[in-house]
DSSP file (Angstrom, degrees, kcal/mol; ACC not computed):
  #  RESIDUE AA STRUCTURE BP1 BP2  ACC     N-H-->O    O-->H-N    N-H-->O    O-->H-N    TCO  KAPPA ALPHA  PHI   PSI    X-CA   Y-CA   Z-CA
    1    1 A X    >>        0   0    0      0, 0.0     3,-1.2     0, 0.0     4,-1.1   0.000 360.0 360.0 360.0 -45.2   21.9   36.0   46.6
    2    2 A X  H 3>  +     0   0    0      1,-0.2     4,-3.4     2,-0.2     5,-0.2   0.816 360.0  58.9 -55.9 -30.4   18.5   34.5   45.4
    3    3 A X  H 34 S+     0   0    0      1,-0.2     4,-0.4     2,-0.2    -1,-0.2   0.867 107.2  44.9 -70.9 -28.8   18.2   36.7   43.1
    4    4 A X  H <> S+     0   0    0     -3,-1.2     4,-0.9     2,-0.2    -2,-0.2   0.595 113.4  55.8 -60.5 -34.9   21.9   35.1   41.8
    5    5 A X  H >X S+     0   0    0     -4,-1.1     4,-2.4     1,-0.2     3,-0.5   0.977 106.6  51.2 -72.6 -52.2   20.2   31.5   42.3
    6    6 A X  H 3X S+     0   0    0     -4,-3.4     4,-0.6     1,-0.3    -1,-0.2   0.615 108.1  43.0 -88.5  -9.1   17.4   32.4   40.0
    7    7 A X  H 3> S+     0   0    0     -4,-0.4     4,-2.3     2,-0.2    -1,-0.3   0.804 116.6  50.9 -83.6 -29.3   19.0   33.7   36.9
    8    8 A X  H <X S+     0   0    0     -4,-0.9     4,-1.4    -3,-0.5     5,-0.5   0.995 114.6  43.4 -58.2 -61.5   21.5   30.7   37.2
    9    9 A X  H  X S+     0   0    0     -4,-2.4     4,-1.5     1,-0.2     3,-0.4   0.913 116.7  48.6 -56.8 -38.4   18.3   28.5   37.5
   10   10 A X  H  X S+     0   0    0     -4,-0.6     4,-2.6    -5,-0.3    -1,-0.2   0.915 117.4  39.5 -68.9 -35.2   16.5   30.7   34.4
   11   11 A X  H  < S+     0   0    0     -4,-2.3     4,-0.5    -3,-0.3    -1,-0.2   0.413 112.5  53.6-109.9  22.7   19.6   30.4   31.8
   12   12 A X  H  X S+     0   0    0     -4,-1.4     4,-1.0    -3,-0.4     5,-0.2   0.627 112.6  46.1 -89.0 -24.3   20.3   26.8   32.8
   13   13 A X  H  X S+     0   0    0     -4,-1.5     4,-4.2    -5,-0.5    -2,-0.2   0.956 114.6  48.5 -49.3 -52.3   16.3   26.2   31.8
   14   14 A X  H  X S+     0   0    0     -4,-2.6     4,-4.4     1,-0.2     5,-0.2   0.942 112.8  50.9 -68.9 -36.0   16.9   28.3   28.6
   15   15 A X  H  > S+     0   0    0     -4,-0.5     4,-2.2     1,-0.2    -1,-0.2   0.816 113.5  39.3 -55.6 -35.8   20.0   26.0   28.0
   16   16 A X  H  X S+     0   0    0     -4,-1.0     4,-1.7     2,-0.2    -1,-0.2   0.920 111.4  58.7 -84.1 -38.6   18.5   22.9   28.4
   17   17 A X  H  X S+     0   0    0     -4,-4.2     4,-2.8    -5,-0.2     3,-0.4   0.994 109.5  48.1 -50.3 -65.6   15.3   24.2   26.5
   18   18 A X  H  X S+     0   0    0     -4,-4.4     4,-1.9     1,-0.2    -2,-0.2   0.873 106.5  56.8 -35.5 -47.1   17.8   25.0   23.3
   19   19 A X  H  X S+     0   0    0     -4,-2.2     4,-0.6     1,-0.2    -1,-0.2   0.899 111.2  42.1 -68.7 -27.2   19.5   21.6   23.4
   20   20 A X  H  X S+     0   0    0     -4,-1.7     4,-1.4    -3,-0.4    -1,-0.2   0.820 117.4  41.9 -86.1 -20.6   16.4   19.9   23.0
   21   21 A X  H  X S+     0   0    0     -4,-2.8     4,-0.7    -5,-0.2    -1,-0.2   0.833 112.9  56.9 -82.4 -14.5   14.9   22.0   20.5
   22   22 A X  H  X S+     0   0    0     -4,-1.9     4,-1.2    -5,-0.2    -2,-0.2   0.592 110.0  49.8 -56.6 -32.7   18.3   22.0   19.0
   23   23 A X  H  X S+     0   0    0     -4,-0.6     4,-0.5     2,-0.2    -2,-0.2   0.765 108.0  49.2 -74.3 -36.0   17.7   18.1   19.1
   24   24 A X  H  X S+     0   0    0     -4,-1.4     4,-2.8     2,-0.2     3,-0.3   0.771 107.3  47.9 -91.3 -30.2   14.7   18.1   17.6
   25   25 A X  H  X S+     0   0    0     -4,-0.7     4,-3.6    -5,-0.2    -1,-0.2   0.991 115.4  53.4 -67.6 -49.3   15.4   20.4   14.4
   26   26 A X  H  < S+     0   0    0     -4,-1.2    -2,-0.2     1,-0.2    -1,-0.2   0.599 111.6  48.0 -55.9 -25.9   18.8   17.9   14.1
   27   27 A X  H  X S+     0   0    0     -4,-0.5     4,-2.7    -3,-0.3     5,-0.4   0.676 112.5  43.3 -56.3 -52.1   16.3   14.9   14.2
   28   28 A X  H  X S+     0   0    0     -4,-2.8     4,-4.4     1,-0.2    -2,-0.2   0.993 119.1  49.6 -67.3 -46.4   13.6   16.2   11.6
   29   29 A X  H  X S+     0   0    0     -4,-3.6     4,-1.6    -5,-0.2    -1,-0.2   0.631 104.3  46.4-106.3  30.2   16.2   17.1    9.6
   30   30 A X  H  > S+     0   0    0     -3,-0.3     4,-1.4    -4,-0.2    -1,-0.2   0.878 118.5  50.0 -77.4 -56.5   18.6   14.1    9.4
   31   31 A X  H  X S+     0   0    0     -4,-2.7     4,-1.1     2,-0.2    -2,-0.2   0.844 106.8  58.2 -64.9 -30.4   15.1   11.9    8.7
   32   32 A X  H >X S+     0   0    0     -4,-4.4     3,-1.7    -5,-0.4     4,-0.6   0.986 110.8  41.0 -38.4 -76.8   14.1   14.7    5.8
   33   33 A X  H >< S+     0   0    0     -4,-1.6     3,-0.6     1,-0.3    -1,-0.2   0.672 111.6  49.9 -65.2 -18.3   17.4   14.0    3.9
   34   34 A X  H >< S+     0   0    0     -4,-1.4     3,-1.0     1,-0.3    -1,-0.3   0.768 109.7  56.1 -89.4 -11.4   17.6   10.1    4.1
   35   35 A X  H << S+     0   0    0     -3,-1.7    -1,-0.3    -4,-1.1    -2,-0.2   0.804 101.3  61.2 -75.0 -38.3   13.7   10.1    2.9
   36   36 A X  T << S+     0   0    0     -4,-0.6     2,-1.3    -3,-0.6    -1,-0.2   0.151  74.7 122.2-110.7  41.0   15.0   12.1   -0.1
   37   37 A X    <   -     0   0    0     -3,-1.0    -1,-0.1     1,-0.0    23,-0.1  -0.696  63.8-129.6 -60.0  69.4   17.3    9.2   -1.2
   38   38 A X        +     0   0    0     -2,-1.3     2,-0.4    21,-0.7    21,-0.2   0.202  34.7 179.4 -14.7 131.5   16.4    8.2   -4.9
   39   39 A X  E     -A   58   0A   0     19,-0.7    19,-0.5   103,-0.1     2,-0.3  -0.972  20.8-154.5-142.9 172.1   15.9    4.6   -5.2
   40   40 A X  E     -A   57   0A   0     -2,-0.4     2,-0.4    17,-0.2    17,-0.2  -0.993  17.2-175.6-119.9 119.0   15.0    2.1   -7.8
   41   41 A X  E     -A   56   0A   0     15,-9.9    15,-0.6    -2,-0.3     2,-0.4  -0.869  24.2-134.3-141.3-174.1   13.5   -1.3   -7.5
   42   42 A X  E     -A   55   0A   0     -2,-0.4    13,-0.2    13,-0.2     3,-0.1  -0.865  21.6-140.1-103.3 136.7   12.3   -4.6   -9.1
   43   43 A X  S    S-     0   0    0     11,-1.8     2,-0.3    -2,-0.4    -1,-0.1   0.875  85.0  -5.8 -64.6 -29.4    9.1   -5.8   -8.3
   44   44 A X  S    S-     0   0    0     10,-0.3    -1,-0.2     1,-0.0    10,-0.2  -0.957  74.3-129.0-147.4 158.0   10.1   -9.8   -8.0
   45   45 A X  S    S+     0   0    0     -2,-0.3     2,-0.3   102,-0.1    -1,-0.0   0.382  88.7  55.4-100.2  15.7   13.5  -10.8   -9.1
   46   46 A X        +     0   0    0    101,-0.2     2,-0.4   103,-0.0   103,-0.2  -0.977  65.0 168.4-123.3 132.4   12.9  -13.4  -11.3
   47   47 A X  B     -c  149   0B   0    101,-2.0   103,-1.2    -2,-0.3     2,-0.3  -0.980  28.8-113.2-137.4 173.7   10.5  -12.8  -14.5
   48   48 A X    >   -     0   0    0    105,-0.4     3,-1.7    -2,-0.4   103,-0.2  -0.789  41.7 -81.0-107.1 156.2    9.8  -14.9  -17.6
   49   49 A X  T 3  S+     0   0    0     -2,-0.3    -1,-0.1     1,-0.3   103,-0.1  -0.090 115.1  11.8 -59.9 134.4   10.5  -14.3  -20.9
   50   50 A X  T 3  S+     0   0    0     73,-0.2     2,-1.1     1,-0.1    -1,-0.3  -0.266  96.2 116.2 114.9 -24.0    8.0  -12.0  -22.3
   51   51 A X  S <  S-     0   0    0     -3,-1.7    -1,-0.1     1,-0.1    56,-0.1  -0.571  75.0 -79.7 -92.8 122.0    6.3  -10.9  -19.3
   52   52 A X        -     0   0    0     -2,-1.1     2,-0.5     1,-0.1    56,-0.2   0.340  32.8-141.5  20.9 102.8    6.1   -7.4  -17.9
   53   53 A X  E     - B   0 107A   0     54,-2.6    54,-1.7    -3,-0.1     2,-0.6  -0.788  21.6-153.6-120.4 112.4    9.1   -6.1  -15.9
   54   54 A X  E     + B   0 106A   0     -2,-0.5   -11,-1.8    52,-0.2     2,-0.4  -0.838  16.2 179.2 -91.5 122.6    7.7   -3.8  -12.9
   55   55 A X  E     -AB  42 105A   0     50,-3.2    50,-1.6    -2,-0.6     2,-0.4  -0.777  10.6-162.0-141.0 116.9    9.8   -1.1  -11.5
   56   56 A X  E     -AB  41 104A   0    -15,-0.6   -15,-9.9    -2,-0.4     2,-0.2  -0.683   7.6-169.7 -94.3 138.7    9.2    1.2   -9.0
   57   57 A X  E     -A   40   0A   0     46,-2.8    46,-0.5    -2,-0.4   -17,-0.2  -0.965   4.3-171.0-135.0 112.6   10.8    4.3   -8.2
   58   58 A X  E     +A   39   0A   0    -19,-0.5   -19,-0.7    44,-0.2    44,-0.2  -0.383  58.8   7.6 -82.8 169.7   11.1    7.1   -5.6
   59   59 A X  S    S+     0   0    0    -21,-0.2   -21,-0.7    -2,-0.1     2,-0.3   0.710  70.6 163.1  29.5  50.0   12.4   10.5   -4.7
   60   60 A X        -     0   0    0     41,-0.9    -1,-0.1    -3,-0.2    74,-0.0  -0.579  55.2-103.2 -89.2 145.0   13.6   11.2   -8.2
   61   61 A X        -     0   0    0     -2,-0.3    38,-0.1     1,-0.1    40,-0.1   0.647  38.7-112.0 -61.1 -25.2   14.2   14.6   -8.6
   62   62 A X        +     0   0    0      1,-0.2    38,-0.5    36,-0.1    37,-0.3   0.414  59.5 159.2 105.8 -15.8   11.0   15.5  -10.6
   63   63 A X    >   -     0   0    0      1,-0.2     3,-3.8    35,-0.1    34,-0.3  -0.025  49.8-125.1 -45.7 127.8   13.2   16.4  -14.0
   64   64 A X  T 3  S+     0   0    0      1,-0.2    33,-0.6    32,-0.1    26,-0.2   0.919 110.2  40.9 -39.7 -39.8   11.1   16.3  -17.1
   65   65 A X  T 3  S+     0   0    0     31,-0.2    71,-1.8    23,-0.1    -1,-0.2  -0.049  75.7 146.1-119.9  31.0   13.5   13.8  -18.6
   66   66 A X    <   -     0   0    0     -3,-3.8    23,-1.4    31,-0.2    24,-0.2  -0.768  38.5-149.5 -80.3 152.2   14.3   11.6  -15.6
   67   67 A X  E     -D   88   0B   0     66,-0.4    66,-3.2    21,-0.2    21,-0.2  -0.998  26.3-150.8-142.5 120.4   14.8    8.2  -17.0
   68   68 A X  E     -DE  87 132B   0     19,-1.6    19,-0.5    64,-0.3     2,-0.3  -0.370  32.1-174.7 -43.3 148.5   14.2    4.1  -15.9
   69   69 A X  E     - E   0 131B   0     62,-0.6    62,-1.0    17,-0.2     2,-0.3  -0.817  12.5-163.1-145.1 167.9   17.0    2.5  -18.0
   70   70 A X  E     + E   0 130B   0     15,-0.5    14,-2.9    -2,-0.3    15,-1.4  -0.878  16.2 178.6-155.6 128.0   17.1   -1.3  -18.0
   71   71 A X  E     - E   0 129B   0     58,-2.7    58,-1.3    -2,-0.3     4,-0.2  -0.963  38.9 -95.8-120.1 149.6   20.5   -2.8  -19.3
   72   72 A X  E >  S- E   0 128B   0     -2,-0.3     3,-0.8    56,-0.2    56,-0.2  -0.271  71.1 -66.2 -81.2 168.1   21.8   -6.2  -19.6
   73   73 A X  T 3  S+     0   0    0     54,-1.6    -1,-0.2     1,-0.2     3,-0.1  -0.285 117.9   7.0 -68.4 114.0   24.1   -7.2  -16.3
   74   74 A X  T 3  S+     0   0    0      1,-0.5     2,-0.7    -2,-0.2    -1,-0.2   0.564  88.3 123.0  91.1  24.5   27.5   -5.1  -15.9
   75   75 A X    <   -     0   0    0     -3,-0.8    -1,-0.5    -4,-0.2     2,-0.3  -0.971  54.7-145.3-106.1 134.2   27.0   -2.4  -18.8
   76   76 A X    >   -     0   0    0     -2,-0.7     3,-0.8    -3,-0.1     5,-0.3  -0.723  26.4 -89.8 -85.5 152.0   27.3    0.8  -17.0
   77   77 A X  T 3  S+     0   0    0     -2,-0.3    61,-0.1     1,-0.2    63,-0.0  -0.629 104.4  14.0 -41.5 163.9   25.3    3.6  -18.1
   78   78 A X  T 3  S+     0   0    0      1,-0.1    -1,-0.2    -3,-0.1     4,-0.1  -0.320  76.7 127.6  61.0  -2.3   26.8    5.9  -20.9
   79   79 A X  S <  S-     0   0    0     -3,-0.8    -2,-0.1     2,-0.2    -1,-0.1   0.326  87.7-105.6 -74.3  28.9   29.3    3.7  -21.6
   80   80 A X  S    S+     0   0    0      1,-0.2     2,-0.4     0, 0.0    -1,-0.1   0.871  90.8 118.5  57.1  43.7   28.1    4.1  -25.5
   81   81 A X  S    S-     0   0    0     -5,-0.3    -1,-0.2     0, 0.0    -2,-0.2  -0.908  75.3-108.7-134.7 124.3   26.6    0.7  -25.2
   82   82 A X        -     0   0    0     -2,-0.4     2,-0.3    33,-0.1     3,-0.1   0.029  31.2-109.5 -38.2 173.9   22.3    1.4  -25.9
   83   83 A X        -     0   0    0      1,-0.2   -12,-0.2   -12,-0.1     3,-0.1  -0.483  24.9-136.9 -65.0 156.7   20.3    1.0  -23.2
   84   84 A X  S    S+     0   0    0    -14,-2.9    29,-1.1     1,-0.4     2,-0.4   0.875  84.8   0.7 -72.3 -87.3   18.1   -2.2  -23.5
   85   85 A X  B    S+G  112   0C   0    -15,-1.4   -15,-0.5    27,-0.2    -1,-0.4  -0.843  73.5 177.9-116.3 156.2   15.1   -0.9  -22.5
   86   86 A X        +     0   0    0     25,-1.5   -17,-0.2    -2,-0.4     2,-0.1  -0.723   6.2 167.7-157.2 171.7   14.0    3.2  -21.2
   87   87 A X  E     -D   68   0B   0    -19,-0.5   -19,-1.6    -2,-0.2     2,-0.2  -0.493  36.4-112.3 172.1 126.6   11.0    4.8  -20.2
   88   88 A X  E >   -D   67   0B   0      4,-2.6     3,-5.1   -21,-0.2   -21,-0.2  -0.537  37.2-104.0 -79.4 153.2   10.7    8.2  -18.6
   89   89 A X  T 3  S+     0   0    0    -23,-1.4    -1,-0.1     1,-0.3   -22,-0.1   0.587 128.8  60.1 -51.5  -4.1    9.6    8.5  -15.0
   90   90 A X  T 3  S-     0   0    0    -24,-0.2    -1,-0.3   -26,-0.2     3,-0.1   0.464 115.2-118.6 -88.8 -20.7    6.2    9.6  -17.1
   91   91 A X  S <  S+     0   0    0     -3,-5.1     2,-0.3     1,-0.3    -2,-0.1   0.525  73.5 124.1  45.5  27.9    6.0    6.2  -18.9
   92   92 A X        -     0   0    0     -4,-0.2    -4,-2.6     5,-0.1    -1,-0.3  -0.652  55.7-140.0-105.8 160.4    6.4    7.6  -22.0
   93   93 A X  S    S+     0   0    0     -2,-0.3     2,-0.3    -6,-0.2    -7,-0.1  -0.516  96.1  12.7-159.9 111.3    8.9    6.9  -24.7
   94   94 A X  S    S+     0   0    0     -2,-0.2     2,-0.2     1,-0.0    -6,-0.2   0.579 120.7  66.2 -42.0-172.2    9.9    9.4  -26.1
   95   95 A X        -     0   0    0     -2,-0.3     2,-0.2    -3,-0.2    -4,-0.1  -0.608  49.8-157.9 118.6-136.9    8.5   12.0  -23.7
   96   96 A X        -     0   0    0     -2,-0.2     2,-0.2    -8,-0.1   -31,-0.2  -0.774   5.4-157.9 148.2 145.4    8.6   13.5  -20.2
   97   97 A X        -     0   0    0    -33,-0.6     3,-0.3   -34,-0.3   -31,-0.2  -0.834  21.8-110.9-150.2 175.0    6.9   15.1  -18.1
   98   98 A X  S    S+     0   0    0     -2,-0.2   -35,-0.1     1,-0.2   -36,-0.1   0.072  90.8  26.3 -76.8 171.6    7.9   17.7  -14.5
   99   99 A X  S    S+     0   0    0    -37,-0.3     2,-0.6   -38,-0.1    -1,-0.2   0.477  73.6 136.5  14.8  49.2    7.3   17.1  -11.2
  100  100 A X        +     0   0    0    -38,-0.5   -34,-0.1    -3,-0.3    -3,-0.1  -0.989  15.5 165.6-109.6 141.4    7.2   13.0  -11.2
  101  101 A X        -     0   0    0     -2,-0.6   -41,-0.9     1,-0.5     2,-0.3   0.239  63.6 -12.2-127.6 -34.3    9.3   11.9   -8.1
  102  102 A X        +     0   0    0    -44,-0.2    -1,-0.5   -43,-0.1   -44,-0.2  -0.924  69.3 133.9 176.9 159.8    8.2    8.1   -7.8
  103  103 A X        -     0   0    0    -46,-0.5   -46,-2.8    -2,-0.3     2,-0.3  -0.868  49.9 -87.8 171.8-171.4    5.8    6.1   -9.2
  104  104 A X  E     -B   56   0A   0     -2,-0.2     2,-0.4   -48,-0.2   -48,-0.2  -0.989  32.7-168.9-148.7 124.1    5.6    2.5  -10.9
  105  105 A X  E     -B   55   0A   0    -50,-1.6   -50,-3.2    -2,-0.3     2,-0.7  -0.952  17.9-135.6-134.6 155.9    6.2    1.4  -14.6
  106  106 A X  E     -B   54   0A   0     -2,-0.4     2,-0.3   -52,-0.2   -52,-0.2  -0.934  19.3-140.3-118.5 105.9    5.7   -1.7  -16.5
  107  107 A X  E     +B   53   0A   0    -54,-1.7   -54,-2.6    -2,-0.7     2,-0.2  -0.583  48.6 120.0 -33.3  96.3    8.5   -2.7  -18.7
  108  108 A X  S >  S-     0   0    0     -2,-0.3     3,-1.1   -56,-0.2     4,-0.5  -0.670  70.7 -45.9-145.7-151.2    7.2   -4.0  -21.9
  109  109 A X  T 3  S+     0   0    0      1,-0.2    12,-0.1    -2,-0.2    -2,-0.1   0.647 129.1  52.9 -70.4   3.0    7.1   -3.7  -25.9
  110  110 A X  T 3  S+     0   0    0      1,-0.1    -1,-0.2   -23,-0.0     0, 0.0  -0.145 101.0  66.3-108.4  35.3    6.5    0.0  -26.0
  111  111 A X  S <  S+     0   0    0     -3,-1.1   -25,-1.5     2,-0.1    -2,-0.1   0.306  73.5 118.3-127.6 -22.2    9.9    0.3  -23.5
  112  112 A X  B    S-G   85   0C   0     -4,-0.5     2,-0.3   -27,-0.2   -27,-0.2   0.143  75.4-116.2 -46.3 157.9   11.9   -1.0  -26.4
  113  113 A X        -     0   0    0    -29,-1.1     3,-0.4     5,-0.2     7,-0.2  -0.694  16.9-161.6 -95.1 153.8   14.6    1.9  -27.5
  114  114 A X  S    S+     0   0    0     -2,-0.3    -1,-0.2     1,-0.2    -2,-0.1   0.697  87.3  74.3 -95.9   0.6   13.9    3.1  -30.8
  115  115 A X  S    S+     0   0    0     -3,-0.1     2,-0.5   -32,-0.0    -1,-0.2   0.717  87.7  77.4 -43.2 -51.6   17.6    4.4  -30.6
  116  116 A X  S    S-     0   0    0     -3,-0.4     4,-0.1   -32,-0.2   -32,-0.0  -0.690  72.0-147.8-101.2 146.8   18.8    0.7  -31.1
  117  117 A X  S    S+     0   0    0     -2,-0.5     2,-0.3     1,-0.1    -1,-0.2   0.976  82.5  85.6 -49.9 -71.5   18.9   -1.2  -34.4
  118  118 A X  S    S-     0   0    0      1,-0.1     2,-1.4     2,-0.0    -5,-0.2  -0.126  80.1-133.7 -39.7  90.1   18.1   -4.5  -32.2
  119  119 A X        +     0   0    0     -2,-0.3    -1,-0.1     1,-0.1    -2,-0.1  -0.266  30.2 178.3 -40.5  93.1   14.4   -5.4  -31.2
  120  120 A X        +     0   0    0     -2,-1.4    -1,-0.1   -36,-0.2   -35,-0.1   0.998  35.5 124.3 -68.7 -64.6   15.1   -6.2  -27.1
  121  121 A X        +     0   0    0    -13,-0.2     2,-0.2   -37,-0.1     3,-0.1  -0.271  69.7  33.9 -59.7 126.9   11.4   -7.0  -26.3
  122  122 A X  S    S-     0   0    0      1,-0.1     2,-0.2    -2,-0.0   -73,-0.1   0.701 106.1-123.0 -81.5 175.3   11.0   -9.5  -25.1
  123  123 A X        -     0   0    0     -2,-0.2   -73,-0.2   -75,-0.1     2,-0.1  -0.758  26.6-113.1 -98.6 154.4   14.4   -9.6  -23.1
  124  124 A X        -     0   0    0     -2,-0.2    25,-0.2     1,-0.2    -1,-0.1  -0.379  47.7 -87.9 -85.0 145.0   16.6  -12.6  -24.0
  125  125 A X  S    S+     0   0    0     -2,-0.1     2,-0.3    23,-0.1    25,-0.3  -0.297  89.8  90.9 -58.9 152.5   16.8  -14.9  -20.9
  126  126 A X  E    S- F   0 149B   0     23,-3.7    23,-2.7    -3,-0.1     2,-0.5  -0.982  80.2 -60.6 156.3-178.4   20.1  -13.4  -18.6
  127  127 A X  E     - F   0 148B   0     -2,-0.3   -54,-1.6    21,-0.2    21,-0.3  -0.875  49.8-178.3 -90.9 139.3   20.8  -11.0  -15.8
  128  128 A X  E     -EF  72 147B   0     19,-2.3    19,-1.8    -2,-0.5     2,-0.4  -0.921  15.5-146.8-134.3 161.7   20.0   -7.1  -16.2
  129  129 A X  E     -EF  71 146B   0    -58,-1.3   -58,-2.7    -2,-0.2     2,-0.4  -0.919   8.6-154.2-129.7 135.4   20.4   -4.3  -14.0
  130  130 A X  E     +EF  70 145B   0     15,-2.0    15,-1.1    -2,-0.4    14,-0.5  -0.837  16.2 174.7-103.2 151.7   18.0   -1.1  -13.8
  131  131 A X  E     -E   69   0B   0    -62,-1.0   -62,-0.6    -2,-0.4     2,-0.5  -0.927  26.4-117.8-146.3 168.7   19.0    2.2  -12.7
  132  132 A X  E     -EF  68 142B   0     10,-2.1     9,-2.0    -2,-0.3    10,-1.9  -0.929  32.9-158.0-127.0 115.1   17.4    5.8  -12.5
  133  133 A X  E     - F   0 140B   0    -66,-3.2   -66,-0.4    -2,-0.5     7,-0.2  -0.348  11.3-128.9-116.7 179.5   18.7    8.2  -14.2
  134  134 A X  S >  S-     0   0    0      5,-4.4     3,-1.4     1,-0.2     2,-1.3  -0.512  70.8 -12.7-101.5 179.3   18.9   12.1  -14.4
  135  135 A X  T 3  S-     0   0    0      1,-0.2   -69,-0.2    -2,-0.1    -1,-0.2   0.357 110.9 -64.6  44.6  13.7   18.3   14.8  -17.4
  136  136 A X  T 3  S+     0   0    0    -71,-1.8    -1,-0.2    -2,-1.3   -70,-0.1   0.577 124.7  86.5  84.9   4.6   18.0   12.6  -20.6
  137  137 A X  S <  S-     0   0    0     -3,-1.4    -1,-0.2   -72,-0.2   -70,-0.1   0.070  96.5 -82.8-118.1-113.1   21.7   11.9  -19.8
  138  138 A X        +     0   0    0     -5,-0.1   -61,-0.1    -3,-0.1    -3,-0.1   0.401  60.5 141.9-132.7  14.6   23.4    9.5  -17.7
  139  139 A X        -     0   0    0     -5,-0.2    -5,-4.4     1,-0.1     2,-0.3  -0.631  51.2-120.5 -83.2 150.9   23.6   10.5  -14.0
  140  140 A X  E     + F   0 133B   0     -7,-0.2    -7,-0.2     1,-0.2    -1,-0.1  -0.787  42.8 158.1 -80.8 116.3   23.2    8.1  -11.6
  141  141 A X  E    S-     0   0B   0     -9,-2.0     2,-0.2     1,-0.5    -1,-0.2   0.911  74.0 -25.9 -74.6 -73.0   20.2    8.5   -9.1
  142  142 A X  E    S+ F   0 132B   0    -10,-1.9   -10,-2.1    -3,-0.1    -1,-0.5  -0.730  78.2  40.7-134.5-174.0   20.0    5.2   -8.3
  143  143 A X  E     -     0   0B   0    -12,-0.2   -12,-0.2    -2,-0.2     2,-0.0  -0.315  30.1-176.4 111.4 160.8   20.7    1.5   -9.2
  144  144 A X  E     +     0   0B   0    -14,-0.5     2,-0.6    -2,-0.1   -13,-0.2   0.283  38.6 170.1-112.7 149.8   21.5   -1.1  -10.0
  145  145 A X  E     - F   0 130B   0    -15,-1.1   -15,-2.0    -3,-0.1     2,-0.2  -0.898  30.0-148.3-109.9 107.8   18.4   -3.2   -9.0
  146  146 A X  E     + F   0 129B   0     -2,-0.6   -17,-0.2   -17,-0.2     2,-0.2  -0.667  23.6 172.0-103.2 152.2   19.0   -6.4  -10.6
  147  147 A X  E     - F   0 128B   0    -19,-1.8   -19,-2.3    -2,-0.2     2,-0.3  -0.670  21.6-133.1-131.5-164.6   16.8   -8.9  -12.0
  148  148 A X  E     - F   0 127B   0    -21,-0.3  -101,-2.0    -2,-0.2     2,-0.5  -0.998   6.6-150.0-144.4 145.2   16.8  -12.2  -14.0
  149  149 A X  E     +cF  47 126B   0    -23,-2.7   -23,-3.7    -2,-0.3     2,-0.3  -0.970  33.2 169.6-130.1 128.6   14.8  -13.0  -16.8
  150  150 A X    >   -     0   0    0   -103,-1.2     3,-1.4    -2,-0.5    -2,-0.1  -0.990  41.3-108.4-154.3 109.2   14.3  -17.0  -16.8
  151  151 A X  T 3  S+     0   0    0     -2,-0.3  -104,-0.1     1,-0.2     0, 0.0  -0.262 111.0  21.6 -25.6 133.8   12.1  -20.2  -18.7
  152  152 A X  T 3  S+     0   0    0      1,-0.1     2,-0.8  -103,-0.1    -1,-0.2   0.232  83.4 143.2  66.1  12.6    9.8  -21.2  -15.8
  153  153 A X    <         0   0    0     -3,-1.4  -105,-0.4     1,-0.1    -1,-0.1  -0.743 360.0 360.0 -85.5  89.4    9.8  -18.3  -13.9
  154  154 A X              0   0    0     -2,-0.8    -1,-0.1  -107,-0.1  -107,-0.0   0.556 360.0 360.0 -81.8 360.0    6.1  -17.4  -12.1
């Protein structure tokens, strides 16, 4: 009969040992996947015409030709209307390069697209939306992280 006590006592130990190491793997990785959530953001949400547009970005997949896009407020992406302003997560434009995942680029006159007929730099006062996009095309990472570009703005 002890000998009955003490395997009952050993695989309710092992049981209780599993759930929590069971717990713990189900913890690391729940917090893994929401950390590899793309985002996009503005540094301040107001700037003024002419000045520098800051945008930070994370957990981008690391594609040669993920791409910052900056559009005026309500154009979705691919919807055959240019992008405003681009920049690859590299902060070239044209170019690319692997394994950038997040980082921070300053939106200026070397952001214009050379795609579109229209000089955008400097952006016209209004609302705009930024997004992050995938592959040189038009999936959506993240976005959109709106800003305003505004007379008087510091």
């Amino acid at each position: 009969m002890s000998k009955q006590i003490s395997n009952v006592r050993s695989h309710s130990g092992f049981l209780a040992s599993s759930i929590i190491v069971i717990g713990i793997i189900a913890g690391c990785t729940s917090e893994h996947h929401s950390h590899l959530v793309p985002s996009v953001s503005t540094e301040k949400h107001v700037y003024a015409p002419g000045e520098d547009i800051q945008i930070n970005f994370s957990n981008a997949p690391g594609d040669q030709y993920d791409w910052i896009a900056i559009y005026k407020d309500g154009v979705k992406p691919g919807s055959g209307i240019f992008t405003t302003l681009f920049l690859f997560t590299d902060g070239t434009n044209p170019g690319g390069t692997s394994g950038i995942t997040e980082g921070t680029l300053m939106f200026g006159s070397a952001s214009d697209n050379p795609e579109n007929t229209t000089v955008d730099w400097p952006l016209a006062e209004g609302d705009y939306d930024v997004y992050l996009l995938c592959c040189d095309d038009y999936g959506l990472l993240a976005g959109p992280a709106e800003f305003t570009v505004r007379s008087g703005a510091d």
